[in-house]
Every structure is written in structure tokens, then in C-alpha cells.
C-alpha positions in Angstrom: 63.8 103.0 150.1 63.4 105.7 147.9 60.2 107.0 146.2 61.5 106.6 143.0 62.3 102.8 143.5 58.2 102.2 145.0 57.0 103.5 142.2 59.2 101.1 140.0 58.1 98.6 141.8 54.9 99.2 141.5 55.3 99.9 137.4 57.1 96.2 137.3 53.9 94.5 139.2 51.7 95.9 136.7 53.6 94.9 133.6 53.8 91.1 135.1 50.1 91.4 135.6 49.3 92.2 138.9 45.8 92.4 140.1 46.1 94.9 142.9 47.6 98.4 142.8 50.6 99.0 144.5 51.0 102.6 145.3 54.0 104.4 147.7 51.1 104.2 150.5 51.1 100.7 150.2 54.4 100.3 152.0 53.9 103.7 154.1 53.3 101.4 157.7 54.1 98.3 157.5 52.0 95.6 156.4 52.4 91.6 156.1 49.3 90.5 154.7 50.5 92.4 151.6 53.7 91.4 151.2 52.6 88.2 151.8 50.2 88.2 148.9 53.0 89.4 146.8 55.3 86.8 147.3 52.8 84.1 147.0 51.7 85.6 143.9 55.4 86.0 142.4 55.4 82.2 143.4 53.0 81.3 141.3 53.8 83.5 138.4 57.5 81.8 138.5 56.4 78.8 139.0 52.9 77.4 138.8 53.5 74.0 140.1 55.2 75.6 143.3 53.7 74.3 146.5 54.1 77.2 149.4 51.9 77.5 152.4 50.2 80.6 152.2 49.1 80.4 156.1 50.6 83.8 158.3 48.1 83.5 161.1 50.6 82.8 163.6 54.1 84.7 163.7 55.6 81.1 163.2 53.3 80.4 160.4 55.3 84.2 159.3 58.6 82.9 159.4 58.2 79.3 157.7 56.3 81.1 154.8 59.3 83.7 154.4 62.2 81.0 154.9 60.1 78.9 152.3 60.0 81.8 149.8 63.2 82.7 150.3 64.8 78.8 150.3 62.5 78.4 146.7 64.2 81.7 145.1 67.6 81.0 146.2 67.3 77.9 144.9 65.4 78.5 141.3 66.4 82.0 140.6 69.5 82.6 142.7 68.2 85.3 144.3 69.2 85.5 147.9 66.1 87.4 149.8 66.9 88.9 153.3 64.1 88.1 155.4 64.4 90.3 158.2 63.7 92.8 155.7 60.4 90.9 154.5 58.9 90.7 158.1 59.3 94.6 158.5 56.8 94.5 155.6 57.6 98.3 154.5 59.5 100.5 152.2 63.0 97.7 153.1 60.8 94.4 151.8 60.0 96.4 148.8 63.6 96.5 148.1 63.6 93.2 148.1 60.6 92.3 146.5 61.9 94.5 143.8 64.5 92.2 142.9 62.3 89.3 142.2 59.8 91.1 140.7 62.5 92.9 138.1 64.1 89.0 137.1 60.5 88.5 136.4 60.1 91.4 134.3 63.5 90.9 132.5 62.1 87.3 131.2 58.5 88.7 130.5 60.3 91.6 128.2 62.6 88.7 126.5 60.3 86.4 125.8 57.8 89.2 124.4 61.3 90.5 122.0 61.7 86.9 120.7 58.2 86.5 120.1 58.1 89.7 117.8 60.9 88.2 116.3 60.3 85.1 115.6 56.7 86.6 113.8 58.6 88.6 112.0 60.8 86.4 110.6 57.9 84.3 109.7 56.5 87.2 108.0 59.5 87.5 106.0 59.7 84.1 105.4 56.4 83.6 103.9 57.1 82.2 100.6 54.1 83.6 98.5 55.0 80.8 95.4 55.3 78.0 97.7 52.0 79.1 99.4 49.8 79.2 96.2 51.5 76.0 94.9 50.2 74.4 98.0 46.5 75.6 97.9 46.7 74.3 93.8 48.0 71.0 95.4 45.2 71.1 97.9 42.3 71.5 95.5 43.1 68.6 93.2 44.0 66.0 95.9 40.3 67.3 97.7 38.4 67.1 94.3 40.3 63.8 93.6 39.3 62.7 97.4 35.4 63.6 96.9 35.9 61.6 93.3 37.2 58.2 95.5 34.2 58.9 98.0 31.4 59.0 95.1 32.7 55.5 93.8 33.1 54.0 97.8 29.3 52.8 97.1 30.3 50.3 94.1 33.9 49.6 95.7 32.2 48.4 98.9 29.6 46.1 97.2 33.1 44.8 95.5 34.9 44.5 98.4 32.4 42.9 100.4 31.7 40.2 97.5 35.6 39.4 97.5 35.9 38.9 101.0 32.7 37.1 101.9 34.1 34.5 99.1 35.3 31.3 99.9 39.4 31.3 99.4 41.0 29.2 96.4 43.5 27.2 98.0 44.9 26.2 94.8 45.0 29.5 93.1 46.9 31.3 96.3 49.4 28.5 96.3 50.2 29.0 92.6 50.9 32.6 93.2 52.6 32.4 95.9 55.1 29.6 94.1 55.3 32.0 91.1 56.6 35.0 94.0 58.7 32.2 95.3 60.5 32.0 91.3 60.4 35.3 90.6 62.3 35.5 93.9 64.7 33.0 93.2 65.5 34.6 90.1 66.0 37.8 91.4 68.3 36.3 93.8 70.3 34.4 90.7 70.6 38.2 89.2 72.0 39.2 92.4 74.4 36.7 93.0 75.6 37.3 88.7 75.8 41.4 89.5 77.8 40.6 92.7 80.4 38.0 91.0 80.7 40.4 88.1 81.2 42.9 90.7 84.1 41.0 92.3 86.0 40.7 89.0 85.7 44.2 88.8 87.2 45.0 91.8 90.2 42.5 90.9 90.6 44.2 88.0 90.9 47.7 89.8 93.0 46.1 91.9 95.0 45.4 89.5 95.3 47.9 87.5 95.8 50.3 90.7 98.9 48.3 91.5 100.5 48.3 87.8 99.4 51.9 87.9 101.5 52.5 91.5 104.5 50.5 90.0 104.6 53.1 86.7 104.4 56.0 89.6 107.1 54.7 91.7 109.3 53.9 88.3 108.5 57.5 87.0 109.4 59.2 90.2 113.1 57.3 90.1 113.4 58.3 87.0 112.8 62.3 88.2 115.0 62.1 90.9 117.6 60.9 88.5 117.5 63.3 86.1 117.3 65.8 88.7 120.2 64.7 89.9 122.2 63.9 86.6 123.2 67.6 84.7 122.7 67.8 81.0 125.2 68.2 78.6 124.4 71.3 76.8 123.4 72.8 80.3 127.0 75.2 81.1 126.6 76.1 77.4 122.8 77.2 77.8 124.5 79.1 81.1 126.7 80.9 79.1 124.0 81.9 76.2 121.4 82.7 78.6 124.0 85.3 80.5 125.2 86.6 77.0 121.5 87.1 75.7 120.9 88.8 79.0 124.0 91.3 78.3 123.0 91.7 74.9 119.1 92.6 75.7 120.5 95.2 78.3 123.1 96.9 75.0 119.9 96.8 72.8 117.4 98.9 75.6 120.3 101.2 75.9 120.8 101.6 72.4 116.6 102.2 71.6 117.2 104.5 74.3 119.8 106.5 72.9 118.1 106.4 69.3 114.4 107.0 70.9 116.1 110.3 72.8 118.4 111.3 69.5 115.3 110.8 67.3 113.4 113.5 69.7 116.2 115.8 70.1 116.4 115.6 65.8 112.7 116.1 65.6 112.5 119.8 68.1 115.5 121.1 66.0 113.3 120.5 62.9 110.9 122.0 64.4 112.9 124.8 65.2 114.2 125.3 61.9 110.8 125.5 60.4 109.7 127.5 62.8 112.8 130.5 61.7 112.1 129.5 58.3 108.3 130.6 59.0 109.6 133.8 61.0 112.2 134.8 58.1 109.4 134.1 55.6 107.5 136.3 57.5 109.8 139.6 57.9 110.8 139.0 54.3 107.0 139.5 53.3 106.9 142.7 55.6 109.6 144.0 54.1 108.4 143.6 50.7 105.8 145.1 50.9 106.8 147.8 52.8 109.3 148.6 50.0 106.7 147.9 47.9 104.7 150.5 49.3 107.6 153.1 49.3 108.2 152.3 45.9 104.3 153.3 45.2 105.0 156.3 47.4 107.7 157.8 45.4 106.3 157.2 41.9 103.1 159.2 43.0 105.5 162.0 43.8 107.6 162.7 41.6 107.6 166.0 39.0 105.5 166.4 35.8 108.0 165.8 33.0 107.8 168.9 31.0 109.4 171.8 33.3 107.6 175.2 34.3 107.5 178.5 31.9 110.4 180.0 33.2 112.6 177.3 30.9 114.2 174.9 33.3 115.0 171.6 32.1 112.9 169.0 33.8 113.3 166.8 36.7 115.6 163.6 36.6 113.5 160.7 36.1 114.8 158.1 39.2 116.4 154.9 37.7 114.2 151.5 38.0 117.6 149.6 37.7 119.2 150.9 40.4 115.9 151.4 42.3 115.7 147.6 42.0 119.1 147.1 42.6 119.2 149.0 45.8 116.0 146.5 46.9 118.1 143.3 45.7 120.9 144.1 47.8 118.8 145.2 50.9 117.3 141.5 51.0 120.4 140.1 50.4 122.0 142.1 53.5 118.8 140.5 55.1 119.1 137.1 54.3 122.7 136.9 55.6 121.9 138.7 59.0 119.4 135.8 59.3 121.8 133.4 58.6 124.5 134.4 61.1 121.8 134.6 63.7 120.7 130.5 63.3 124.2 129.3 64.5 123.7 131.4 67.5 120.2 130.9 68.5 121.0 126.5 68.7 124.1 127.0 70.1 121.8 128.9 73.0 119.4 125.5 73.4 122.4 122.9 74.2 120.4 119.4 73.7 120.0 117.4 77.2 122.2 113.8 78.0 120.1 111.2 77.4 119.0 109.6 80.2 
């Protein structure tokens, strides 16, 4: 057996509470007495109650006390011990002990797990409400107990005076005839509620098997008409398929109109927007004619000629100054005009879809 295993062993003994220490000298030579002790005391850890010789004076006394320890953990724990191993008493019955002694340990962890939580689930159980409700309840029934204890004195005088009296024989039968009516009565009630409970039930009854008649008549009734065609119902067919044919025209159609109504709308737009553009040029223009104009006033001659006698300057003509402008535009206008046609027939509008 390896070192590392010893001193596992060894770990595992002390966590299940051991009271010697188990070192890897322990096991160096072999010896009994202390693997006896162990398995006694693994015993009676397992199993208090356990009755197991612990006499190894005698090398028989040895073997029963090993085949006993090893029958009891076969049986209990189904753990199969070799004993061989055991009477070598060294680093081998550690092995061996180490099973035991790590079933043991696996319980011990277990049962410490569930115990930590099963407290905590108590601690998170802990209804703080319910707890003070209790301790409210608890005060008022111990101050209304210490208030029936004060008056015990009187109550006992009381109770002692009633039963040391002589009983009325007379009195006790009248009340016990009177129990004996009120019974009786009680008993006619009883007997009234359970007739009038009968009728009930034959009334259900009934009325459950007129209701089940109706059903079965209904359901006849459905199967026939199920069965049976209406009159109108080839006629209904037919409308139904033409309103179906007719509903798939119309979509078309608001189709057709929604995409003609777009396609109407961007040449609008179009047009306004050349209309802007054209309005546009024709305001550049005029005022760069305007300016021109302005340009040509400002330098023209003085209108009396120089010394030498030359007749002065011709003045130029406003009219056909003006008329020169009007027919400029008008050369504009129908350059702008020929170029519309062109620009839509350059944007053919899409199929509808």
C-alpha cells in the first residue's frame, strides 16, 4: 500500500472520530492488536448494538474475531473484507480497512450535507409574520390562563358545594326527558329534510330524462339536416364563386388605379419641377439682360457732339431694344418646350405589377 493511501486512511479515522492517531508507522511491522482495535471500533461506530468478541489472545480467538467482522460487514454494508490481508496486520489490512472506514466517511459527509440543508431551509422558511402572530397569540391565551387561575379559589368553593350536594332525582329526569324531545324532534326534522330530499331527487330524475329525450330528438334532427341539402344551397355555390371572381377583378383593378395614380403623381412632380427650373433660367436671363441693358445706357455718347462740328451719336432705339429682348425669350420659351417631350419620353413609366 502506498504512502499516500496510509495517510488517507489515517485523515478518514480522524474525521469519523477516532481516538488514537494513526500515522504510516503505525502499519510499518505488522501489528494485530491495532488492527484489531480498529475494526472493533468501526463496529461500534456502524453499529452500536453490534455484539463482536473482542478477545485475540489466542490465534483462534484471531480468526473468529476477523471471520465475525468480516461475516457482519458483508452482510450490513456489502463490503467483502479479505482476511488474510487483516491477519498480516500491515500496510495490506490498511487497504482494507480503508474501505470500511471510507463507506463510513461517505455517510458521516452526507448526513452532515443534509443537515446543513435542512437548517437552511428552515432558515429560509422562517415566516417572520407567522412567528410574531404566534407570540401575540401566546400572550393573551397566558394572561387569559393567569385570569382563570386567580378565580380557581371561588370556582373550587363552587364546585365543591355542587358536588358534595345531594342529586335531584326529579330534576335530572326532567332534563333528561326534555333531551329525549328535543331529540325526537330533531329526528322528525330529519326524517321531513330527507323525504323532501327524495322528491328532489325524483324530480331531477325527471327532469334529466325529459332533458336526454330533447338531446336525443335534437341530435336526429342534426343528422338530418346534415344530411338533407338546402334549396338555395347550388345558388349560394354559384354567388359565392362569382363574388370570389369579382373580389379578385376589384384588387386588380385598385391595383392598377393605386400604381396609375403614383405614376400620375411623379410626372406632376416632374413638371413642376421644369416649370421651377424654366422659371428659374427665365429670371437669370432677365436680369442679366437687364443688367446689359444698364451697361449700355451708362455708355453711350453725350448728345451734343465735340468742337470740331460732327453731328452727334445715334441714340439706340428702346423699341427695338425691347423687341430684340421679346423675341430672345420667346426663342427661349420654345427651346424649352421641345425639350419636355423628350425628357418623359426618356423616363418610360414601369408595368404595373
Amino acid at each position: 500500500m502506498s504512502f499516500r493511501e496510509i495517510r488517507k486512511f489515517g485523515e478518514t479515522l480522524k474525521l469519523l472520530g477516532y481516538p488514537r492517531i494513526v500515522s504510516v508507522e503505525s502499519f510499518r511491522k505488522p501489528n494485530f492488536e491495532l488492527v484489531a482495535d480498529i475494526l472493533y471500533w468501526l463496529v461500534q461506530r456502524h453499529d452500536p448494538s453490534s455484539e463482536v468478541s473482542d478477545d485475540i489472545a489466542t490465534e483462534a480467538a484471531r480468526i473468529q474475531f476477523l471471520k465475525s467482522i468480516a461475516e457482519l460487514f458483508q452482510v450490513k454494508l456489502h463490503i467483502k473484507l479479505n482476511c488474510k490481508k487483516l491477519y498480516q496486520a500491515d500496510g495490506l489490512a490498511c487497504q482494507e480497512l480503508l474501505k470500511v472506514a471510507s463507506v463510513l466517511k461517505d455517510a458521516v459527509t452526507m448526513r452532515s450535507e443534509a443537515a446543513a440543508e435542512t437548517a437552511a431551509e428552515e432558515v429560509r422558511g422562517f415566516d417572520t409574520k407567522a412567528a410574531r402572530t404566534m407570540a401575540t397569540e401566546l400572550t393573551t391565551e397566558g394572561s387569559r390562563l393567569l385570569e382563570l387561575l386567580d378565580g380557581e379559589i371561588s370556582h373550587a368553593e363552587e364546585r365543591q358545594i355542587v358536588v358534595t350536594r345531594p342529586q335531584d332525582t326529579a330534576r335530572l329526569e326532567g332534563s333528561l326527558q326534555a333531551l329525549v324531545r328535543a331529540l325526537k324532534q330533531e329526528g322528525v326534522h330529519i326524517s321531513e329534510a330527507h323525504a323532501a330530499a327524495l322528491t328532489d331527487v325524483e324530480s331531477l330524475k325527471s327532469k334529466i330524462e325529459h332533458k336526454k329525450t330533447q338531446l336525443e330528438r335534437t341530435a336526429k334532427r342534426l343528422k338530418a339536416l346534415e344530411v338533407t341539402r338546402p334549396a338555395h344551397q347550388d345558388e349560394f355555390e354559384e354567388l359565392e364563386a362569382e363574388l370570389s371572381r369579382q373580389y379578385s377583378a376589384y384588387l386588380e383593378n385598385f391595383r392598377n388605379l393605386e400604381y396609375l395614380e403614383h405614376i400620375m403623381r411623379r410626372y406632376t412632380e416632374y413638371e413642376e419641377r421644369l416649370i421651377a427650373e424654366q422659371e428659374n433660367q427665365l429670371r437669370l436671363l432677365r436680369d442679366r439682360l437687364r443688367k446689359d441693358d444698364l451697361a449700355h445706357l451708362n455708355d453711350r455718347p453725350d448728345d451734343e457732339g465735340p468742337d470740331t462740328g460732327a453731328p452727334p451719336a445715334a441714340r439706340p432705339d428702346p423699341m427695338k431694344m425691347h423687341g430684340g429682348y421679346a423675341a430672345y425669350i420667346q426663342s427661349v420659351n420654345q427651346q424649352q418646350q421641345q425639350q419636355k417631350p423628350r425628357a418623359q419620353a426618356s423616363q418610360p413609366p414601369q408595368q404595373p405589377g
